[in-house]
C-alpha positions in Angstrom: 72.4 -142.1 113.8 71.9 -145.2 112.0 69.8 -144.1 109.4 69.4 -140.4 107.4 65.6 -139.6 106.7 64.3 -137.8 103.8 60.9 -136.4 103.3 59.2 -136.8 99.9 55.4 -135.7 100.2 53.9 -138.3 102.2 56.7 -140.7 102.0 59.7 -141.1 104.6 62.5 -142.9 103.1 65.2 -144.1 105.1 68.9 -145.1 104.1 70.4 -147.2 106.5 74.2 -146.3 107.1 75.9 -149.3 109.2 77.7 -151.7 107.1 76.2 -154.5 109.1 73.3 -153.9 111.1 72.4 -156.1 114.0 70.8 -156.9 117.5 72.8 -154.2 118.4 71.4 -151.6 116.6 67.7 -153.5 116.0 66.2 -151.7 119.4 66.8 -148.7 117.9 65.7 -148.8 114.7 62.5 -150.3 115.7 62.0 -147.7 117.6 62.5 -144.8 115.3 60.9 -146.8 112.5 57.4 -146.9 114.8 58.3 -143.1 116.4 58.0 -142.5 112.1 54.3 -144.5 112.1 52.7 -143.4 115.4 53.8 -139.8 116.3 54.5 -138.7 112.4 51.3 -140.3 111.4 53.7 -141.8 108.4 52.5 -145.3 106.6 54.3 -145.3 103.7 58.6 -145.9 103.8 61.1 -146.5 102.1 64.1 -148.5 103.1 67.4 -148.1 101.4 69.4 -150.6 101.2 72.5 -150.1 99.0 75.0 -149.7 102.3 74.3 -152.9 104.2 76.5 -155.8 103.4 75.0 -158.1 106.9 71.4 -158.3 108.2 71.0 -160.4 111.1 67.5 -162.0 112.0 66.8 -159.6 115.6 67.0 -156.6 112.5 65.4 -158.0 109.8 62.7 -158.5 113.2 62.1 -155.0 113.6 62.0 -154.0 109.5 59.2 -156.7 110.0 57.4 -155.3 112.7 57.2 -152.2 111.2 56.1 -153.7 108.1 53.2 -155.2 110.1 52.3 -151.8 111.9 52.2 -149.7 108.5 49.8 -152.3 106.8 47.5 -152.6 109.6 47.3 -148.9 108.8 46.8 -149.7 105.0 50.4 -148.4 104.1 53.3 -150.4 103.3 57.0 -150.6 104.0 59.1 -150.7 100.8 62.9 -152.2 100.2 65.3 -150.4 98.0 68.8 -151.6 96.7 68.9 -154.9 98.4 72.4 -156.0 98.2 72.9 -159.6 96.9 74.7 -160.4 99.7 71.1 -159.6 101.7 69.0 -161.7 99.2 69.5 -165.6 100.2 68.5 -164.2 104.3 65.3 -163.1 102.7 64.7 -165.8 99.8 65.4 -168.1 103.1 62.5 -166.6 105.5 60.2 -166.3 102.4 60.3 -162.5 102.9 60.9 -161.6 98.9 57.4 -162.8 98.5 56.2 -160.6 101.6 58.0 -157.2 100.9 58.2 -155.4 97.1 61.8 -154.9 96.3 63.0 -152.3 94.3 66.2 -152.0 92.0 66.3 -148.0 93.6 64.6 -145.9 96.0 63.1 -143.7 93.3 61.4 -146.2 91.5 60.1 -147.3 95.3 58.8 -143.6 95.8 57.0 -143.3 92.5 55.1 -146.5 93.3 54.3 -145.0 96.4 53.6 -141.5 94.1 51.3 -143.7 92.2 48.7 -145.1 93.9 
């Protein structure tokens, strides 16, 4: 498993467990991620973050996609723990202004909790 899931009301958050995660892995997670949005009927998740140290572009792809999928259903996908070593791959595609970034994943879910 590339991921553990965790269940909070509405909410799915998952924490992604690879040290680097990559086209190798991207197929996968993609989808899981839309297996989350179309059978579980979930819009709103939570990525964490705080394990990966390398994102290449095929991943970053699918967290996009599902991004995509989960807005068109008026939810949202939301990042937790980004790494700095992850920041300059999304400053560079302009995706910091795209996805809301957390510092943790319980701040994320209380967002979510919020509105």
């Amino acid at each position: 498993m590339i991921f553990s899931v965790e269940h909070v009301n509405n909410i799915v958050t998952l924490s992604l467990q690879p040290r680097r995660v990559t086209a190798e892995i991207a197929r996968e997670f993609k989808d899981s991620l839309f297996q989350i949005i179309d059978i579980e009927k979930i819009k709103n998740i939570v990525i964490d973050l705080s394990e990966v140290e390398f994102m290449d572009s095929f991943f970053l792809g699918a967290i996009v996609s599902g991004l995509k999928k989960c807005r068109n259903l008026n939810g949202d996908i939301y990042l937790a723990h980004m790494p700095d070593s992850l920041r300059p791959l999304f400053e560079l595609m302009n995706l910091d202004e795209v996805f809301i970034i957390f510092p943790t994943k319980e701040e994320a879910l209380q967002s979510f909790l919020k509105s």
